[in-house]
N, C-alpha and C positions, 0 to 999 in steps of 0.2 A: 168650170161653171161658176156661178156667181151666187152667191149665199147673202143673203140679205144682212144676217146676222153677223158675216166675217167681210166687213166691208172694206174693200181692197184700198190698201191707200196711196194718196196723192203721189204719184210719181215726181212731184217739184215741192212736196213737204219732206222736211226732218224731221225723224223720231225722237222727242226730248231725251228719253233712256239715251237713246246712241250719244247725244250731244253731253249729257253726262259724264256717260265712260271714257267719251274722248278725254273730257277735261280732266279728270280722272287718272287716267293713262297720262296725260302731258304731265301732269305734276311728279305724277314716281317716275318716270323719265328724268324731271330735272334735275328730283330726290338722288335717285341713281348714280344722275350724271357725277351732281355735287360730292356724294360717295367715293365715287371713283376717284374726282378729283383727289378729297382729302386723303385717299389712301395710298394713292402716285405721291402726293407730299411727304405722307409718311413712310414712304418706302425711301426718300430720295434720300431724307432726313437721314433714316436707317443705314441706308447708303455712306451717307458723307460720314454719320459717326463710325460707321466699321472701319474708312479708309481712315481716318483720323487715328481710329484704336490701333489698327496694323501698322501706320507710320509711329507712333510711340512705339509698339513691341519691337518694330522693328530696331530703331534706336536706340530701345534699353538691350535689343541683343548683339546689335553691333559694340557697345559700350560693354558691355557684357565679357563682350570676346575682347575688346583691347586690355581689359583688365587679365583677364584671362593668358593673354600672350604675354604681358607685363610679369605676370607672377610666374609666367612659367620660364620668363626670361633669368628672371632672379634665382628661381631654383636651377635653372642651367649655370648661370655663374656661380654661385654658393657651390654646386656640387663640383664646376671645372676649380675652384679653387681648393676644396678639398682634397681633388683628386690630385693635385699639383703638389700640397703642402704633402699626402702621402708619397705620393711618388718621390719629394726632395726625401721624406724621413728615408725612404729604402733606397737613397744611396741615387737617386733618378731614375731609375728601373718603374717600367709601364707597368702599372696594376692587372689584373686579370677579371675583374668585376671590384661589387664591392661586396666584400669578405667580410663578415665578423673579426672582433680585433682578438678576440677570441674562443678557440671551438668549442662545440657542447662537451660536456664532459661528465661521468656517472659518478656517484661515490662508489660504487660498488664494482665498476671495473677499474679501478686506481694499478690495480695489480698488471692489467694490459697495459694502460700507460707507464708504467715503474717500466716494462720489458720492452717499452718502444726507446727508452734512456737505452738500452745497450745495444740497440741498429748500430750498424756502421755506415748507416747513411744518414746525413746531418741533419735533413729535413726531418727524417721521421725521429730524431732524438728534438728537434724543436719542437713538431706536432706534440711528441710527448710531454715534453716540458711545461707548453701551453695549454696542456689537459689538466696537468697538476695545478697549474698556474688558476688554470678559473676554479676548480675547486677549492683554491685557498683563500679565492673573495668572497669565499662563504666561511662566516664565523662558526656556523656552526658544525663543520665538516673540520675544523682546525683540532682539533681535541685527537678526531678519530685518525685524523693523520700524522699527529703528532707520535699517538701509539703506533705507527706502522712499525715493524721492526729496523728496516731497510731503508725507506725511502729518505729519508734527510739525509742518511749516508752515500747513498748515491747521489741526490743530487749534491751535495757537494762534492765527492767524488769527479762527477761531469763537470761542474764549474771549475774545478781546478786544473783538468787536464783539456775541455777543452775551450777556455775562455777566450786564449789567442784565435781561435777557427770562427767561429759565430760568436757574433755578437748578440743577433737575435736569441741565441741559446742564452748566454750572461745575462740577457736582461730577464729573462722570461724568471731563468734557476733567483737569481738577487733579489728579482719583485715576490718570489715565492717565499725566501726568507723573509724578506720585509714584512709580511702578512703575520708570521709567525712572532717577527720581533714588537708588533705593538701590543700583546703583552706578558708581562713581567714573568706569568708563569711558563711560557717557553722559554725562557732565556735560559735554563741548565739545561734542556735538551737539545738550544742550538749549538750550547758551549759542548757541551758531548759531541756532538759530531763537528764539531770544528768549524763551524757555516762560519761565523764571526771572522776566521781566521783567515780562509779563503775570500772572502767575500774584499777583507784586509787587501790581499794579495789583488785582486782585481783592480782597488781601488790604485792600488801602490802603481801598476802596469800601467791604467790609462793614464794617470798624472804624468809619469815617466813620457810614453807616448805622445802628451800634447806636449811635452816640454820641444823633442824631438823633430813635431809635426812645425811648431812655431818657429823654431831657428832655421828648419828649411824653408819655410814659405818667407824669414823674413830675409835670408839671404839671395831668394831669390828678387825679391824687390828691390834687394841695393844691386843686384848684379845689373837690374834693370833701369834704376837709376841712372847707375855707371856709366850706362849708353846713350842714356841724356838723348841727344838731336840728334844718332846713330843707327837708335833704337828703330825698327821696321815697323809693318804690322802684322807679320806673323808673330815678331816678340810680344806687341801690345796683344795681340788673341790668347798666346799661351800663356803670359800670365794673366788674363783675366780669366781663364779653366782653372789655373791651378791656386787662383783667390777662390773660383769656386766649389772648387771642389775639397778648398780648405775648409770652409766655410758648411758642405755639408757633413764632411766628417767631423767637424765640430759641433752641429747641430744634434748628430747622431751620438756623440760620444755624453755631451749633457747628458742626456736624459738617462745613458748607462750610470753617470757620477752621481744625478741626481737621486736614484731608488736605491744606490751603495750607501751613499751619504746618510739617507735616511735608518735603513736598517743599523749603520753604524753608532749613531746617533741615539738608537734606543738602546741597544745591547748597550753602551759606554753609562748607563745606566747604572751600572755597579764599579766600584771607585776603584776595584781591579782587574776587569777591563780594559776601564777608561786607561789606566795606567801602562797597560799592554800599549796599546793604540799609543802613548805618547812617546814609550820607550823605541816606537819604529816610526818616531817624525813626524806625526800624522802633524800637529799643530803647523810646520813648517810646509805641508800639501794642501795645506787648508788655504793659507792666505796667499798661496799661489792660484787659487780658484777668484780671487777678487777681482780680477781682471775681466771676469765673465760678462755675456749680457745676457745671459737667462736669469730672468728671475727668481724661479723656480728653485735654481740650483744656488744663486744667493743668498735666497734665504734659508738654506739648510745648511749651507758655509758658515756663513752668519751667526746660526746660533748655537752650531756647534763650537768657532770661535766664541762666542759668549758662554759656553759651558766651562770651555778649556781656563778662561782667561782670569778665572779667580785664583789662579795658584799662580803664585810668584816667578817657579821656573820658567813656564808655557810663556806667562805674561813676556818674561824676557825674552825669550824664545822669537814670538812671533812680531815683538814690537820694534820692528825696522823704520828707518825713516821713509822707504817705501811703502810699508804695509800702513803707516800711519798716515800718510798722501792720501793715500786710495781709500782709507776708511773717513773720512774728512769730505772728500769728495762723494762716498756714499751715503754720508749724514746730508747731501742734497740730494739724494735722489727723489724721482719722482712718486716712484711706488713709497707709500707712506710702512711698510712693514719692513723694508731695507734698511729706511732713513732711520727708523727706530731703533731698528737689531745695531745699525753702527755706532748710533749714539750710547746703545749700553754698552757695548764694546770700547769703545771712548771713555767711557765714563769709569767701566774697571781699568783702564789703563793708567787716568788720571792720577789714581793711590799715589803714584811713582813722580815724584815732583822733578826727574830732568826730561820725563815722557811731558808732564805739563808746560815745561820750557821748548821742548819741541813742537808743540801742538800751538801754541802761542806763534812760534815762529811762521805754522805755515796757518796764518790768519783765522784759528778757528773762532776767535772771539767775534769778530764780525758775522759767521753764519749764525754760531748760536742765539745773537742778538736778533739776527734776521728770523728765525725759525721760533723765537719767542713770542712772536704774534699769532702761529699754530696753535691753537690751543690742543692739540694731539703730542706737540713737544715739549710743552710746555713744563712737566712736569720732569722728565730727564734734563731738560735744558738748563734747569733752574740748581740742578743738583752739578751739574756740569759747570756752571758757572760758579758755584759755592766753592769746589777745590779748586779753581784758576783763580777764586778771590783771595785765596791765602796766597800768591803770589803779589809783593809788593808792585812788582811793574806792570801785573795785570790789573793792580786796580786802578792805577795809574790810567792805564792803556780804555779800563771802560770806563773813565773820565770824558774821554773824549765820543765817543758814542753818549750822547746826548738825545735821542729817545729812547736809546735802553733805558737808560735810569728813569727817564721820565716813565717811561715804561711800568719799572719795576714800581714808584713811586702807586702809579694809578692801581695795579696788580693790590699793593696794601691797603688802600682806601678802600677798593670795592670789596677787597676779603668781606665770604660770603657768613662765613664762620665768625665765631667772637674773637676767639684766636685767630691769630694771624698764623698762614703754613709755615711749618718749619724750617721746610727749604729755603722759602720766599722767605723766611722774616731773616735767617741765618744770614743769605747773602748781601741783603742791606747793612745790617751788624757790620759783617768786616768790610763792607766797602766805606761805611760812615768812617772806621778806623785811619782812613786814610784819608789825609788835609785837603787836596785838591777835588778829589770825588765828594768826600761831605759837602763842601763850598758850593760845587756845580748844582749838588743834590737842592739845596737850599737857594739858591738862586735862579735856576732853570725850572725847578719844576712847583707850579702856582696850587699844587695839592700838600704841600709842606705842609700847612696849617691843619690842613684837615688830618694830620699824621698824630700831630697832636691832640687834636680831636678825638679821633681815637682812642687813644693813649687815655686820655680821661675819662672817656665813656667804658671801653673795656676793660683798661685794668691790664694792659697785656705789659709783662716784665720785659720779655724780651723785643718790643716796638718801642720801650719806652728807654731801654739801652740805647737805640738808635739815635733820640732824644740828647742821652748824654754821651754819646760818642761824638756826635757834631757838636754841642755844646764845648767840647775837649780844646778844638780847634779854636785860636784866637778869632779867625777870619768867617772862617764860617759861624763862632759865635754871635760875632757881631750884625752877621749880615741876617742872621735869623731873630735876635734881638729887634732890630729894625723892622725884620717882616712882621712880625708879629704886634708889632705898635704902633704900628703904620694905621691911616683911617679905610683902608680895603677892607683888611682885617681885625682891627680890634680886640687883640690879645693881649693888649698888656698884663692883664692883670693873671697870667697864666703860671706865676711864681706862688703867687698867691694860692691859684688853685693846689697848685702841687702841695704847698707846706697843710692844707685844708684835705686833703686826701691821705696824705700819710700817717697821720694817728692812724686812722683805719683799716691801714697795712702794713699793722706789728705786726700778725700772726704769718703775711706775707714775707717771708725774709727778702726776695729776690726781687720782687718787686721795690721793698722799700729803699734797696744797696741802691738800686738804681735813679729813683726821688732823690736819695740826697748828694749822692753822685754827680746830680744834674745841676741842683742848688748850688755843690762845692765849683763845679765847672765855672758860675755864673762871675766873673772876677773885674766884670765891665765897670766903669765909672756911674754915678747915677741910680744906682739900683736901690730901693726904697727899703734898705734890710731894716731898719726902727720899724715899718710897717711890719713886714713879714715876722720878727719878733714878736710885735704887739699882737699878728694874729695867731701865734701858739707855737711857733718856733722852737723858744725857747724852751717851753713845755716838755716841746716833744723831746729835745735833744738832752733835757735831765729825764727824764724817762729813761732814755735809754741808752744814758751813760751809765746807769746802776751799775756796778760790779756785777759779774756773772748774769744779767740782764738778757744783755744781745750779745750776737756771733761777732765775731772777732775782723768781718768786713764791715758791718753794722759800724762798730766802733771807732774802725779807720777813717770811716766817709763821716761820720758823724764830728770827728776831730777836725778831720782839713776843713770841713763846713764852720766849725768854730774859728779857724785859723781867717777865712774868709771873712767871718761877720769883725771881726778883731781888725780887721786894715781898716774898719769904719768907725768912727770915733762917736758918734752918737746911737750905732749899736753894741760898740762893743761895752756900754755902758750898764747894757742887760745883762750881758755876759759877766762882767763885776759880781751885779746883784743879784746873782742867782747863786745858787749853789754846783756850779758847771768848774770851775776852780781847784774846789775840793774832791770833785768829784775824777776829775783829769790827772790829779794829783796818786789818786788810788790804784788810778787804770794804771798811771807810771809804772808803780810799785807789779802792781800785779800782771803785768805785760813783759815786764823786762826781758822776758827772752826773746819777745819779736821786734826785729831789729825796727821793719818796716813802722809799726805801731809809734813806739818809740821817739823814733826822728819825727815824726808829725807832731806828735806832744810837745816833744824840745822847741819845735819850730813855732808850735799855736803857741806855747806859753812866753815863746819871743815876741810872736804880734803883739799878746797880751802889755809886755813891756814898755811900748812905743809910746803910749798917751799915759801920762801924771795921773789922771784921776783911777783910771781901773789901775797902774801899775801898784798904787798906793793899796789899794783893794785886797787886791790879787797877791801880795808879800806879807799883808795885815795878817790874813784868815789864812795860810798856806804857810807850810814850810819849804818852800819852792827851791830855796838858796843849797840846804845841806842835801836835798835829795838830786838835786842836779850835780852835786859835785859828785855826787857817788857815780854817777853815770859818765863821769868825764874820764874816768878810770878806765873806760869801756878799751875792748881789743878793736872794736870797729870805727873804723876811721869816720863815718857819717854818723855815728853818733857822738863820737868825740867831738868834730867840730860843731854841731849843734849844741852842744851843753856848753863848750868852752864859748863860743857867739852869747849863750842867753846869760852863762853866768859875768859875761865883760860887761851887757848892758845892765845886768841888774847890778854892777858895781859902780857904774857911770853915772845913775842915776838914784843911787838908794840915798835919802834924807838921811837928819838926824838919827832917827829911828830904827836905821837902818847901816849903824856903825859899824855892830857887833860884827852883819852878815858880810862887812865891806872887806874886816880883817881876817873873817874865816877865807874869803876868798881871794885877798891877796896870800894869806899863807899858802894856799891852794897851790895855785899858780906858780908860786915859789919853790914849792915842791913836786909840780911838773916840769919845771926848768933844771932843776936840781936834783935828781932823781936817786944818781945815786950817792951824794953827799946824807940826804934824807934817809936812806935805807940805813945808812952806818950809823949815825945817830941814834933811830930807830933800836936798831940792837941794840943798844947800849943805854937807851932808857926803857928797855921792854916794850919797843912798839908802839910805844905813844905819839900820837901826831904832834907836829908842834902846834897846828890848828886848836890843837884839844878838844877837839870835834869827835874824832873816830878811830879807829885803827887801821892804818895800809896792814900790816902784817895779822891776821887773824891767826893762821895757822903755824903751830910752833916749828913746822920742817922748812919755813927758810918763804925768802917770797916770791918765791918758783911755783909755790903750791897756794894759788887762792882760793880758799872756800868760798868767800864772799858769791852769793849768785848774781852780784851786781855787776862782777869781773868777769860773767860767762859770754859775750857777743862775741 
């Protein structure tokens, strides 16, 4: 029906509302859609980063695993080659797994292992053995085994009876002493039960045995020789089993020589022991071990040769021309603890100067030169080289090696110390002693100067020997003379230095022998001695000509130094004017018993002689003429002819003045021509010279008997 009030609507009108909701609805539709979209993107996204993140894990696990198979590759060969290197130790015999090297072991059942030592079956006496064996790598279970009543007696017991059968037993029972023998206070409970002794006998056996095992494997290879182009290849297979199989029982038998050696090594610890062990040859199985390539066992040959080799007999003993080969050849080896052990070995052999002629022979000067760049050898090397330098041809011979010495030169320079080492300064010393070496030394090597540099700045006695031992040498004076004045260097004036440093090394004695030793050396043309005078020379040298002053080397070097300044005529004018004369004069007297002293005086107071003005001087203030003739009496031929030379020139030359001394000295003379016409005389005018100087006969029993101390040379 039809309601006025609800009036029906236009069938071809739209309800705005509707029109509304529609639009309404279109928009969260589009909302929606756009939704949708963004969330398909974000899902894709999602997507692509998962497969992205899987394709990396997957890559880090593929990488993963190649590492993986890599390392487990390394662990398969690591363990095939241990299992190889065991299998060669047991002889080539296929392992059974891998076994501990050795089994657990209790302290408190020791007494079930002591009773597995008396099985009759071998294994279970080694199981036993190796029970004792690990307990004794514990120190502190040594004490409680040492108290056992039995058990050291037994195992040596077993070691001695059955060392030929197992070997694995020998090593096990010898490592178990060893444990014992590092220390000192087992050593009278091993000697009580004999282990030392046994252990001896083991050693004795396998030495024997490789002696043995060697001449058959080497007879076997000349036999194989012999067949030269003959030879098959069944010969060529069996001897290369029976090279290897030489080879693993050699592998096997080291390591038994090496834990005897050692144990023996301690025990010899006591010097009558050691003495046992020499009286049964050991020194002479020792350096039949040299031959070896284990190192292990070298160096326990090694330095039980270095224990042996300080006693004279051993030394002789063991030092063959082979055994001194083979240790020359181990002073290179590569392991730095071989090459050590054989250079002290070398080095106590050296004491023995026809062992240093031999070792010279087989070129050890060349390695040691070569091995002086080590500074690990340095220090044996240099001590090595000090005993070959007391050989004249050795030093000769490292003449010619022209970086050693440069070498040794640079070695002094950089000395870190003020002193220079003793070894290192010692071996320069005697090799300057020698004309060709000092020369080289000063000519080859451009750190000379700075030697003396040193020299001045430290103070060192014995570098500054060095100094005057090449100064000694004409050749090499001169060529150092030159180095040192040269415009490179600019030393001249290093004379000077010297005479300017020696006042201040009176209370140095050794030092200062050496200053003027150096000075005495200097005998070159040209040398400016009026300056060196002027700058206190002369000072010094009456200083310490005083009587009773200085040492009686002091004196000597101080004299020829005078003799020196005396060949120059404008210095030996200070020497006139000083009180050096009188003083030279005294030392005469009170020297006479040294022959050496002596003849230097006779000789300086001849230079003295040579020039007019000091000779006039010098016979003025001195009684030179009658104390010289007493000296010509002398029994020594070198000072006879020094006093008969000084008193011919002082008759040659004496003035007016010098009449009186002209006819004491021709009566003189007269009376060493005529000796015994003069004795007969003598008697019969009581001894009186005709000289009227002195008396030849002092003593009334004849003149057989001179008191005179002037007659004692």
């Amino acid at each position: 029906s039809y309601s006025p009030s609800h009036p029906h609507p236009h069938p071809h009108r739209r309800n705005p509302l509707s029109l509304v909701a529609e639009m309404l609805s279109r928009q969260e539709q589009a909302m929606y859609q756009q939704q949708q979209q963004m969330q398909m993107r974000e899902q894709q996204m999602r997507e692509q980063q998962m497969r992205e993140y899987q394709v990396r894990e997957q890559q880090m696990r593929e990488q993963q695993m190649r590492e993986m198979q890599r390392q487990q590759q390394q662990q398969q060969m690591m363990a095939a080659g241990r299992q190889s290197q065991m299998e060669q130790d047991r002889g080539g015999r296929p392992g059974k797994g891998h076994e501990p090297i050795l089994p657990d072991a209790d302290i408190h059942r020791v007494d079930d292992y002591q009773e597995e030592l008396y099985d009759d079956v071998m294994e279970r006496k080694v199981q036993g053995a190796k029970r004792i064996l690990r307990l004794c790598t514990d120190t502190e279970n040594l004490e409680l085994l040492a108290e056992h009543e039995t058990l050291l007696g037994v195992l040596s017991r077993e070691l001695k009876e059955n060392s030929k059968r197992s070997f694995e037993l020998s090593v096990a029972v010898v490592s178990a002493f060893l444990c014992f023998s590092h220390f000192s206070q087992f050593h009278p409970i091993l000697k009580q039960h004999q282990c030392g002794n046994v252990v001896m006998r083991v050693f004795e056996y396998e030495c024997d045995r490789y002696q043995v095992r060697k001449q058959d494997i080497e007879r076997r290879i000349m036999r194989f020789q012999e067949l030269a182009g003959s030879a098959t290849s069944d010969d060529k297979k069996l001897l290369a089993k029976d090279e290897k199989k030489y080879r693993i029982q050699l592998s096997r038998q080291n390591k038994l020589l090496h834990v005897a050696l050692m144990a023996l090594l301690d025990v010899a610890e006591e010097i009558s022991t050691e003495r046992k062990m020499v009286n049964r040859k050991i020194p002479l199985l020792l350096v039949q071990l040299l031959d070896r390539n284990n190192d292990e066992l070298l160096l326990v040959a090694l330095q039980f040769i270095k224990k042996l080799s300080v006693f004279e007999e051993n030394k002789d003993a063991m030092a063959t021309n082979e055994t001194l080969q083979r240790l020359v050849q181990l002073a290179g080896h590569q392991n730095v603890r071989i090459a050590l052990l054989a250079l002290r070995i070398l080095y106590n052999f050296s004491f023995d100067e026809d062992i240093r002629s031999a070792l010279i022979e087989l070129n050890i000067v060349k390695l040691l030169v070569d091995l002086l760049r080590n500074p690990p050898f340095r220090h044996i090397v240099l001590r090595l080289l000090y005993h070959f330098s007391m050989n004249e041809g050795c030093k000769s011979l490292l003449g010619y090696h022209l970086d050693g010495l440069v070498m040794l030169i640079q070695l002094v320079v950089h000395f870190p110390e003020t002193r220079v080492g003793r070894d290192l300064v010692a071996l320069v010393v005697n090799l300057s002693t020698h004309p060709r070496t000092a020369e080289v030394m000063v000519r080859q090597s451009e750190l000379f100067p700075q030697v003396l540099l040193r020299v001045l700045k430290t103070r060192d006695p014995l570098l500054c020997k060095v100094i005057r031992h090449c100064s000694s040498h004409p050749n090499a004076m001169e060529l150092m003379y030159e180095l040192l004045a040269s415009e490179s260097v600019r030393m001249s004036k290093w004379m000077h230095e010297f005479v300017r440093m020696a006042p201040s090394c009176v209370d140095n004695p050794d030092l200062l022998v050496e200053i003027l030793g150096t000075l005495a050396n200097v005998t070159l043309p040209g040398i400016p001695w009026d300056e060196l005078c002027e700058a206190g020379l002369i000072d010094l040298l009456t200083r310490l000509l005083v009587p009773g002053f200085s040492e009686d080397d002091i004196v000597l070097e101080c004299v020829m130094l005078i003799g020196n300044i005396a060949m120059h005529p404008e210095a030996a004018t200070y020497v006139a004017g000083s009180r050096l004369p009188g003083l030279m004069q005294q030392i005469l007297l009170e020297k006479r018993d040294d022959e050496e002293i002596v003849v230097q005086l006779l000789y300086t107071f001849r230079c003295l002689m040579l020039f007019d003005e000091v000779r006039e001087v010098v016979l003025g203030e001195t009684e030179l003429a009658p104390c010289i003739m007493r000296f010509a009496r002398a029994t020594s031929s070198a000072v006879v002819e020094q006093a008969s030379q000084t008193l011919q020139l002082i008759a040659d030359h004496a003035g007016d003045g010098g009449a009186e001394w002209t006819e004491q000295i021709k009566a003189f003379q007269f009376e060493q021509h005529n000796a015994e016409w003069c004795r007969f005389l003598a008697r019969d005018s009581a001894g009186l010279s005709p000289g009227g100087y002195y008396y030849y006969n002092d003593s009334p029993t004849g003149p057989e008997h001179h008191d005179d101390p002037f007659a004692q040379f």
